[in-house]
N, CA, C and O atoms as CSV, one atom per row, in Angstrom:
chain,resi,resn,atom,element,x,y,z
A,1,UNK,N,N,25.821,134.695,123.814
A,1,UNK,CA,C,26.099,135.802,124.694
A,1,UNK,C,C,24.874,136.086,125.566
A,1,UNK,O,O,23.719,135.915,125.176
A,2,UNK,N,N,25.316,136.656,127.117
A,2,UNK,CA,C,24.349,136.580,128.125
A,2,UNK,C,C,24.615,138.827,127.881
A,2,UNK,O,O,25.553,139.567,127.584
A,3,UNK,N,N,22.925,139.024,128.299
A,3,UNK,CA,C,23.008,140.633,128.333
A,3,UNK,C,C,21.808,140.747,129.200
A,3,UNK,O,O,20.728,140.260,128.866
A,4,UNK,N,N,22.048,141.569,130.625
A,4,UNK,CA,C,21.326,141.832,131.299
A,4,UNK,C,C,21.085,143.253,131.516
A,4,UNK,O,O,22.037,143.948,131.872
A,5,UNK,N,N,19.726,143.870,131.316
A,5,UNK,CA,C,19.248,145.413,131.072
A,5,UNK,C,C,18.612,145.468,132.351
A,5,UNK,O,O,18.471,144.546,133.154
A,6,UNK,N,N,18.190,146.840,132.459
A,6,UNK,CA,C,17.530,147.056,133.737
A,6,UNK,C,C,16.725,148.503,133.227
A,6,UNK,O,O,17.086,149.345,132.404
A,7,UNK,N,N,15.413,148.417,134.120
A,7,UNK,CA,C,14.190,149.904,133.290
A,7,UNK,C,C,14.071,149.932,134.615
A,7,UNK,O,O,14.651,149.196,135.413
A,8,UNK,N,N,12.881,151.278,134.976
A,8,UNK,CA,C,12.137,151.051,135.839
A,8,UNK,C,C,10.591,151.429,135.259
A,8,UNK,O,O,10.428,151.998,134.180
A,9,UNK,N,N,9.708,151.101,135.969
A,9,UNK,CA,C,8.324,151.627,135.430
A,9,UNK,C,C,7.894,152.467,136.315
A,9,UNK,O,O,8.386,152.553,137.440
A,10,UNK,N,N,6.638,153.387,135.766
A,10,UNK,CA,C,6.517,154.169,136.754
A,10,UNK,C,C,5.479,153.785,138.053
A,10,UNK,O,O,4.510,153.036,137.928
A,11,UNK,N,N,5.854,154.408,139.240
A,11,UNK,CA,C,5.493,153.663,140.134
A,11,UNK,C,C,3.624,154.014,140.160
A,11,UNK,O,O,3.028,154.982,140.635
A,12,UNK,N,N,3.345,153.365,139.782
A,12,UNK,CA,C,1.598,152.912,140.082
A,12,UNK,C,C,1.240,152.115,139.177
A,12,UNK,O,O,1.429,151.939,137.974
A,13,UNK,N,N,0.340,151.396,140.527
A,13,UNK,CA,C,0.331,149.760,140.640
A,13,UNK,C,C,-0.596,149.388,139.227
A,13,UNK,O,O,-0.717,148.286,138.693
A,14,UNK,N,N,-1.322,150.964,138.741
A,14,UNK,CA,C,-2.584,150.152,137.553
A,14,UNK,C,C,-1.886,149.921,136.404
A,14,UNK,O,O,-2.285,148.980,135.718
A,15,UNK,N,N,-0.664,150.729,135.908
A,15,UNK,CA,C,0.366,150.889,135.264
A,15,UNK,C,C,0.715,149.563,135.393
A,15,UNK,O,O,0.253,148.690,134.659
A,16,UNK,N,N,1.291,149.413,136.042
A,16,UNK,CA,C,2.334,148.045,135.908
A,16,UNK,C,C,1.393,146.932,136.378
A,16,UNK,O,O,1.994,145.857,136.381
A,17,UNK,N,N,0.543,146.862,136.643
A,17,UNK,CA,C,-0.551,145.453,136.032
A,17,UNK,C,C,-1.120,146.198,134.660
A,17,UNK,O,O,-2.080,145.459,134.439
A,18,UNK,N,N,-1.137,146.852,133.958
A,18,UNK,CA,C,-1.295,146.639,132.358
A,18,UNK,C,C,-0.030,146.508,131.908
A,18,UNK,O,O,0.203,145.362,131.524
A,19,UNK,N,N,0.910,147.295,131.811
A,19,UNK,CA,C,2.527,146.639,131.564
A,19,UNK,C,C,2.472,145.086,131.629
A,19,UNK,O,O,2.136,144.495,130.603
A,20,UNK,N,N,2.790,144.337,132.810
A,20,UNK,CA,C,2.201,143.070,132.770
A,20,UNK,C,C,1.491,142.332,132.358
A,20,UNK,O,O,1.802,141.167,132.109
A,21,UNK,N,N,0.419,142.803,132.192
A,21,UNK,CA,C,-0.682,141.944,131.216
A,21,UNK,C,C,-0.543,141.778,129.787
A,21,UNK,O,O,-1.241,140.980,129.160
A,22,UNK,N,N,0.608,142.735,129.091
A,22,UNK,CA,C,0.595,143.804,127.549
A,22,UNK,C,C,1.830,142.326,127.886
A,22,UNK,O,O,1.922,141.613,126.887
A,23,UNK,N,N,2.467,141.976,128.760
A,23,UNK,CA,C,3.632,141.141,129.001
A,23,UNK,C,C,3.231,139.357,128.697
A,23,UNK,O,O,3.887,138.315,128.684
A,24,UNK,N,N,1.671,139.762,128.461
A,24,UNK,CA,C,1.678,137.762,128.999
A,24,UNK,C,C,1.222,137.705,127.648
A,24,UNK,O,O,1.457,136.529,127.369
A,25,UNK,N,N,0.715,138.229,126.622
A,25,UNK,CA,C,0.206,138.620,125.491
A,25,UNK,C,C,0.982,139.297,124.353
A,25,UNK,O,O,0.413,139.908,123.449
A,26,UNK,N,N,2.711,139.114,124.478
A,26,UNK,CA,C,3.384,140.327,123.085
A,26,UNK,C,C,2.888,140.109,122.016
A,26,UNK,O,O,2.208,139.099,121.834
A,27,UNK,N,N,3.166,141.207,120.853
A,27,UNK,CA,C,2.468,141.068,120.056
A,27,UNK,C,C,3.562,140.036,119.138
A,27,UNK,O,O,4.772,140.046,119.363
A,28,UNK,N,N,2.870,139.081,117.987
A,28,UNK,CA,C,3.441,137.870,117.421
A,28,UNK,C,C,4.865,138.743,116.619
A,28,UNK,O,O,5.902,138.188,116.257
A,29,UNK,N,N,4.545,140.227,116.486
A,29,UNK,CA,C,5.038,140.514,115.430
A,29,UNK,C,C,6.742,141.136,116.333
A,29,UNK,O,O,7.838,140.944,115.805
A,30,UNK,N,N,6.655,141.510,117.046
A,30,UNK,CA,C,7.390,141.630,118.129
A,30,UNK,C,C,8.271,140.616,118.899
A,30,UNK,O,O,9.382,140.722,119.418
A,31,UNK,N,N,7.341,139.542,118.786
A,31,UNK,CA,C,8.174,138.158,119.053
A,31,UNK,C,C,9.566,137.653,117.907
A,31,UNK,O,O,10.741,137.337,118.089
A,32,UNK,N,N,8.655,137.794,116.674
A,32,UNK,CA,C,9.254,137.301,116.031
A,32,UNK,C,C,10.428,138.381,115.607
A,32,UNK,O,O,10.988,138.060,114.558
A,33,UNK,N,N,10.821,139.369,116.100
A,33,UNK,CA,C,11.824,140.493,115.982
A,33,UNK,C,C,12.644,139.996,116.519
A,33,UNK,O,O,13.679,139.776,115.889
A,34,UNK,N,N,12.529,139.523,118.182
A,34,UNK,CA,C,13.667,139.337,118.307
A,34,UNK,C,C,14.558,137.750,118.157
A,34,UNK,O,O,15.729,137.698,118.536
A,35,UNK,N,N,14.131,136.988,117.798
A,35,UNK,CA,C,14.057,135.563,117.232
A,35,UNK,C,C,14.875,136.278,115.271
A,35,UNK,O,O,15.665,135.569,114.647
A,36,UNK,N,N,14.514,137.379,114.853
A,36,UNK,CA,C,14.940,137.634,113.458
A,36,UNK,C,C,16.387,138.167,113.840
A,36,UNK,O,O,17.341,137.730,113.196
A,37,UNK,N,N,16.648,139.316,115.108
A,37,UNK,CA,C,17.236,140.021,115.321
A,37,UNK,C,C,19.218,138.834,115.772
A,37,UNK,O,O,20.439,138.934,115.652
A,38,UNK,N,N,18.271,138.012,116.221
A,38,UNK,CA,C,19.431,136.641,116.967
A,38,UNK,C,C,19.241,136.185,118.495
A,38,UNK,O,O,19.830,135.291,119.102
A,39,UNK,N,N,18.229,137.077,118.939
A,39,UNK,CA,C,18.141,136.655,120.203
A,39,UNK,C,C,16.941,135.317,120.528
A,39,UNK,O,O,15.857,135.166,119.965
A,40,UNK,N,N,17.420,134.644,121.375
A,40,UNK,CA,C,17.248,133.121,121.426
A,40,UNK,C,C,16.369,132.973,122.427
A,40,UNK,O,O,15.475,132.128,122.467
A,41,UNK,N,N,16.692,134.059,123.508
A,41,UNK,CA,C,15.595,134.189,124.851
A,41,UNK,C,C,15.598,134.958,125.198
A,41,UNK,O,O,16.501,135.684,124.781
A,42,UNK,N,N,14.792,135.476,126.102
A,42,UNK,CA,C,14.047,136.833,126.848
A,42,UNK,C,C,13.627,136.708,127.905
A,42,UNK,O,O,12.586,136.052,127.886
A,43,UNK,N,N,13.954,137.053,128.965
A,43,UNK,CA,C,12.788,137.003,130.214
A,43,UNK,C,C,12.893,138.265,130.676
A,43,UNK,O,O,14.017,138.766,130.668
A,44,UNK,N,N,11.817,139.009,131.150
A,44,UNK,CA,C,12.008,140.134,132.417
A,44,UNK,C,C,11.357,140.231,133.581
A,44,UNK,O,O,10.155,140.492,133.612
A,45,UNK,N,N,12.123,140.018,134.729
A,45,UNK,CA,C,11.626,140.014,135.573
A,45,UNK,C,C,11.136,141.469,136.353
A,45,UNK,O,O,11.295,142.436,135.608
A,46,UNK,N,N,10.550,141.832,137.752
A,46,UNK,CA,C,9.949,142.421,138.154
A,46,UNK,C,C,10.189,142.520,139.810
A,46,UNK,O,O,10.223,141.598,140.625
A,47,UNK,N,N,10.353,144.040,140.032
A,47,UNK,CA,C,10.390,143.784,141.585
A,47,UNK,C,C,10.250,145.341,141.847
A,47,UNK,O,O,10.987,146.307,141.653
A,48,UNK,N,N,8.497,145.093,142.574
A,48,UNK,CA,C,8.185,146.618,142.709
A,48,UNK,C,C,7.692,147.632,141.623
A,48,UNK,O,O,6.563,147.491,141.154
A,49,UNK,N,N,8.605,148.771,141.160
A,49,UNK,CA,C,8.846,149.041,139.683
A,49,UNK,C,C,10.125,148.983,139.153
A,49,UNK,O,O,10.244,149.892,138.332
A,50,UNK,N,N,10.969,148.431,139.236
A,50,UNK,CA,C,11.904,147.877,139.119
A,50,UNK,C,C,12.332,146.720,138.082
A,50,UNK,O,O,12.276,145.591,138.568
A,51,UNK,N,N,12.712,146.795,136.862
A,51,UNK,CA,C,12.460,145.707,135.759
A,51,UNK,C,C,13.966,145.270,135.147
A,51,UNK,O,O,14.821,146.101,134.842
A,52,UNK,N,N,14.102,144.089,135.046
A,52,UNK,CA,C,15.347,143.032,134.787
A,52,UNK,C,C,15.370,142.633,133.900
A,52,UNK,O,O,14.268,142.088,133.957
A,53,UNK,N,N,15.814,142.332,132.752
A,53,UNK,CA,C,15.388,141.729,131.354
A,53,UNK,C,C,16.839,141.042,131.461
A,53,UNK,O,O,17.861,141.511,131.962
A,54,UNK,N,N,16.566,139.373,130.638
A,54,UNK,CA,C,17.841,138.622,130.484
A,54,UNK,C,C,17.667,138.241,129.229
A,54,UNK,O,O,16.606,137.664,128.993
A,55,UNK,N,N,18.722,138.468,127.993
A,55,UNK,CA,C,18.776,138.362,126.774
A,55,UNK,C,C,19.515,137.390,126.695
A,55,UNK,O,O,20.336,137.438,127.611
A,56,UNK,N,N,19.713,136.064,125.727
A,56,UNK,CA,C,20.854,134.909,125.541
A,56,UNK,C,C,20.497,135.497,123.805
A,56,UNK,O,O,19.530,135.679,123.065
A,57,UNK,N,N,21.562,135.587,123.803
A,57,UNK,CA,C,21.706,135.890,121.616
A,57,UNK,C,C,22.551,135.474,121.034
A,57,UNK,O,O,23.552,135.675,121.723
A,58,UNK,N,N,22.859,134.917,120.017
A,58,UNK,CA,C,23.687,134.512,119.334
A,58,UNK,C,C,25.299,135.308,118.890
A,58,UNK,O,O,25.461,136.413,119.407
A,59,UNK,N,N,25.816,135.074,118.480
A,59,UNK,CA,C,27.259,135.585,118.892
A,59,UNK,C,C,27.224,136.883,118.225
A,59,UNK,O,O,27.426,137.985,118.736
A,60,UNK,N,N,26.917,136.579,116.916
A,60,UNK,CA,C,26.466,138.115,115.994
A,60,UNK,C,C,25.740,138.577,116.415
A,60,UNK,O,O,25.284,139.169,115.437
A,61,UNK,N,N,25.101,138.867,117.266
A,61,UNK,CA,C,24.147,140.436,117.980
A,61,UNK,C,C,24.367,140.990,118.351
A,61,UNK,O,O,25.060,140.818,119.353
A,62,UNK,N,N,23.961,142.368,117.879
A,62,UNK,CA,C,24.296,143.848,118.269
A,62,UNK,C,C,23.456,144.442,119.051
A,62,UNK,O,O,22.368,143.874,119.131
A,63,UNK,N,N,23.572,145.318,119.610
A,63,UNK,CA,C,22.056,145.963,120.070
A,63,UNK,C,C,22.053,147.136,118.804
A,63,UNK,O,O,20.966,147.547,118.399
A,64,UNK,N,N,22.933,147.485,118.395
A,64,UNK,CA,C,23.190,148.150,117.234
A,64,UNK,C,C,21.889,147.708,115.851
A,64,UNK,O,O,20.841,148.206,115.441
A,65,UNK,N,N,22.614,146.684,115.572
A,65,UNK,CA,C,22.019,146.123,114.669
A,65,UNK,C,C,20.062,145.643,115.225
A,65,UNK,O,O,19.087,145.759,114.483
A,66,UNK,N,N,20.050,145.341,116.085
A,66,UNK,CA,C,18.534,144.873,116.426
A,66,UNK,C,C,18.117,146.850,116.219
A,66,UNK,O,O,17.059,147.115,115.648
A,67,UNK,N,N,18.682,147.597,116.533
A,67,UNK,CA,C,17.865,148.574,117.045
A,67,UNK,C,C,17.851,149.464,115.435
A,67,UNK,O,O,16.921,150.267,115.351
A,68,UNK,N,N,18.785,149.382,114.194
A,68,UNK,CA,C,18.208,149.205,113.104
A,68,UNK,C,C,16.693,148.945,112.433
A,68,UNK,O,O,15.741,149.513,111.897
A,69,UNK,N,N,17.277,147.471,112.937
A,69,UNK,CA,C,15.816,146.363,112.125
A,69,UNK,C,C,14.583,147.296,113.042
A,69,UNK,O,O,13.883,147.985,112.300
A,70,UNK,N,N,14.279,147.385,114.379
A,70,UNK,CA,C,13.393,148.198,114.742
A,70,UNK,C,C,12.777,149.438,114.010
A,70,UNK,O,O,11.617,149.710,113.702
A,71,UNK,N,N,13.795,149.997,113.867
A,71,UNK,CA,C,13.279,151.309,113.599
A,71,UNK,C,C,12.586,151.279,111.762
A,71,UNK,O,O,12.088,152.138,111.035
A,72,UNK,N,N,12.783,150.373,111.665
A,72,UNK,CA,C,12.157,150.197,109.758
A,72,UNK,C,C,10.868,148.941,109.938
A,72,UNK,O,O,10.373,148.290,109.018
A,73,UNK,N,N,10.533,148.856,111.407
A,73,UNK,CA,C,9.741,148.127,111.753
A,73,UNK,C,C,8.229,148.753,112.387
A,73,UNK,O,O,7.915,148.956,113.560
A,74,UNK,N,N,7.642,148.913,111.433
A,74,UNK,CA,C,6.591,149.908,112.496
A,74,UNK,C,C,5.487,148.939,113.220
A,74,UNK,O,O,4.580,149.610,113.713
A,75,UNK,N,N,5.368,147.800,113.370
A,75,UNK,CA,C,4.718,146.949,114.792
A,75,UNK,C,C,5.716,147.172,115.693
A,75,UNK,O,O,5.254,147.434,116.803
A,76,UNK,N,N,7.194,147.168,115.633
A,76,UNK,CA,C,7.923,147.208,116.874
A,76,UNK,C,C,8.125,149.003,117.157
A,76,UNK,O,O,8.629,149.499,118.164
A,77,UNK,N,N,7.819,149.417,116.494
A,77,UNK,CA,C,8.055,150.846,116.971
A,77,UNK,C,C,6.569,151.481,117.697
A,77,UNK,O,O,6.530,152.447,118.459
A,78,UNK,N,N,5.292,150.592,117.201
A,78,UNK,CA,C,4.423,150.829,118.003
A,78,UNK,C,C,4.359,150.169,119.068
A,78,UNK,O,O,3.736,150.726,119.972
A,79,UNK,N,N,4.718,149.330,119.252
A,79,UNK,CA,C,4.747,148.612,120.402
A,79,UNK,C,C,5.595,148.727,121.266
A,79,UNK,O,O,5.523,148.098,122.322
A,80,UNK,N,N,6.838,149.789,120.903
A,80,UNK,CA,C,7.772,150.661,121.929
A,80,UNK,C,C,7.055,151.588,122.195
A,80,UNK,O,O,7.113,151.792,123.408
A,81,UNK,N,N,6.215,152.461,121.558
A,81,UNK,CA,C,5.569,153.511,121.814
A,81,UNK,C,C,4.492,153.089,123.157
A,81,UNK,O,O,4.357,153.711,124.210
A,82,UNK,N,N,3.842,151.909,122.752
A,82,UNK,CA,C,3.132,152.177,123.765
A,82,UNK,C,C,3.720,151.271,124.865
A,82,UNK,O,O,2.869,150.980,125.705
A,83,UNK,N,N,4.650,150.870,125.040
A,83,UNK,CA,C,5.113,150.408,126.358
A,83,UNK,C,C,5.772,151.703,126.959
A,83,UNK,O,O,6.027,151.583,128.158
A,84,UNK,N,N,6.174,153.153,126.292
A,84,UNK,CA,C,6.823,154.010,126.673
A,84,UNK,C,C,5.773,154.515,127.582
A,84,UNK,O,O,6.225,155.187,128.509
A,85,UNK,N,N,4.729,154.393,127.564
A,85,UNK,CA,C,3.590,154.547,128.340
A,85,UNK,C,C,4.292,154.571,129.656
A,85,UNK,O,O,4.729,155.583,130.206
A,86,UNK,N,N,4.347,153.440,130.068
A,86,UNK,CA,C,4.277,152.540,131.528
A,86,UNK,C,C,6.006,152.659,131.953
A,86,UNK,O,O,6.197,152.316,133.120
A,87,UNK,N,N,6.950,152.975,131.394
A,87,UNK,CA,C,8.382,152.942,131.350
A,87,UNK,C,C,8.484,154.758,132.187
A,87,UNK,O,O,7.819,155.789,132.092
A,88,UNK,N,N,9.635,154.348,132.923
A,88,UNK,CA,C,10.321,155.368,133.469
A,88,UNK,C,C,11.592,155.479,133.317
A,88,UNK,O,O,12.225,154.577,133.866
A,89,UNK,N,N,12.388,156.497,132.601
A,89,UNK,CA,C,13.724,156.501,132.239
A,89,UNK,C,C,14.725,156.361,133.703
A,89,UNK,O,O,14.430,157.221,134.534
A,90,UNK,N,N,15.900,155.372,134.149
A,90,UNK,CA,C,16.353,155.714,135.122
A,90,UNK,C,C,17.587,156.924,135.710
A,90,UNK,O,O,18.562,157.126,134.987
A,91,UNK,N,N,17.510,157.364,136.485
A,91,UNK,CA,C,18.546,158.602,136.636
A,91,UNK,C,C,19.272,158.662,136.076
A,91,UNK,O,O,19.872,157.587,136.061
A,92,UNK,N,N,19.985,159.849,135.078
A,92,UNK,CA,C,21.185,160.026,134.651
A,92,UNK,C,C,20.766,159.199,133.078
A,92,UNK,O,O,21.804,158.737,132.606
A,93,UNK,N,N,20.187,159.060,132.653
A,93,UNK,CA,C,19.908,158.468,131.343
A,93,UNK,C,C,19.539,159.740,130.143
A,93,UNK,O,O,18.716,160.656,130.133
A,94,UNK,N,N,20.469,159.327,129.289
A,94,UNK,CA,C,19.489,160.293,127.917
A,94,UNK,C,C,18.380,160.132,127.198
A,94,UNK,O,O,17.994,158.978,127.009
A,95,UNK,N,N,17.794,161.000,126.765
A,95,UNK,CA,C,16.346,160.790,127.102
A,95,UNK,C,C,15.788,159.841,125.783
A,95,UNK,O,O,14.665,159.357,125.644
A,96,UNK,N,N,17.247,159.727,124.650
A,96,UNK,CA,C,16.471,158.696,123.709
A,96,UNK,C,C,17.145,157.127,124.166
A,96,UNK,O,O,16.986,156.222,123.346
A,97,UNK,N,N,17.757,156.867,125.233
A,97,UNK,CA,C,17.435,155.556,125.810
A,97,UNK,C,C,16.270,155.061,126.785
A,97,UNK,O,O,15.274,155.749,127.007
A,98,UNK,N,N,16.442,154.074,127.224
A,98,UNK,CA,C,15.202,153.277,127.579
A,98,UNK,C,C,16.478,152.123,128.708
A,98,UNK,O,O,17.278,152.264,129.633
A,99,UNK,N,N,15.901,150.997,127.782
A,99,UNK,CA,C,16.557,149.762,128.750
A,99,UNK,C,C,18.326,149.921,129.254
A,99,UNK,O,O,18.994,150.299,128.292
A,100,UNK,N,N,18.741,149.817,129.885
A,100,UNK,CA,C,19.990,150.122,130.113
A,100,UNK,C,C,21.338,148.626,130.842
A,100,UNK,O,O,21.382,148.234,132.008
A,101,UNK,N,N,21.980,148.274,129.995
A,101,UNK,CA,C,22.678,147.389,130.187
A,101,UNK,C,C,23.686,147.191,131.497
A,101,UNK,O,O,24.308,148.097,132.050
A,102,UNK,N,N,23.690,146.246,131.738
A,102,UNK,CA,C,23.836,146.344,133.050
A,102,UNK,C,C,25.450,144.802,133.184
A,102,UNK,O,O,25.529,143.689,132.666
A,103,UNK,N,N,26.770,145.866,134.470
A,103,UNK,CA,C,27.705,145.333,134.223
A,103,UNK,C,C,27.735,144.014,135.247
A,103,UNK,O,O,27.154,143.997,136.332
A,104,UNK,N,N,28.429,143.041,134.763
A,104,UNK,CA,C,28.748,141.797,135.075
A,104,UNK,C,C,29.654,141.804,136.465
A,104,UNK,O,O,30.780,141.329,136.323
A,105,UNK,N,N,29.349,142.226,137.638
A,105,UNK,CA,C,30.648,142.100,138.942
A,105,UNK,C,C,30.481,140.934,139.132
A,105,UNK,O,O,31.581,140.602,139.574
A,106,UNK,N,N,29.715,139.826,139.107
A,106,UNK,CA,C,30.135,138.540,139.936
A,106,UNK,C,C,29.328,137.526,139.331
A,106,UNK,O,O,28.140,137.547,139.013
A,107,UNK,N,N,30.436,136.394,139.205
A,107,UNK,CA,C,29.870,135.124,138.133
A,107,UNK,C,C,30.499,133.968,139.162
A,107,UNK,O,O,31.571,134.119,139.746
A,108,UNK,N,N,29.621,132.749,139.287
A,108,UNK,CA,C,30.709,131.414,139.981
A,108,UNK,C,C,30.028,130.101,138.857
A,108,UNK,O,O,30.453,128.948,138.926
């Protein structure tokens, strides 16, 4: 399964070159979450403050279930904490989400 999220960060530029940098460096323990969780790949891209994330996961993945294993995870809960740093919730969001899934209009 393909799952595409969307954040924004907040807009200044020193922010999102440490966001980025915190990006080329995750922590091992964090990696290996989502590799435990079922997800197979990750990328997020970037445009502006503007952020894209593309998930490929295995058929059994939840965001349900990953967001479980997180929360009994305290490297991944620090390492949400401090990316909450640099993160900007987007309009109309409740305030205990974050990444926000994003719908499929056009495939060829």
């Amino acid at each position: 399964m393909r799952y595409c999220l969307t954040l924004d960060l907040k807009n200044d530029p020193e922010l999102i070159a440490e966001y980025e940098s915190y990006h080329q460096k995750v922590w091992p323990e964090v990696v290996q979450s989502f590799y435990d969780s079922g997800i197979s790949t990750m990328e997020i891209y970037r445009w502006e403050n503007r952020l894209f994330m593309i998930i490929d996961a295995e058929e059994d993945f939840t965001f349900e279930k990953k967001a479980r294993a997180d929360a009994e995870n305290p490297i991944v809960q620090e390492w949400e904490s401090l990316m909450s740093t640099y993160q900007e919730k987007l309009p109309g969001v409740k305030n205990d989400e974050k990444w926000q899934l994003m719908k499929n209009i056009f495939k060829v």
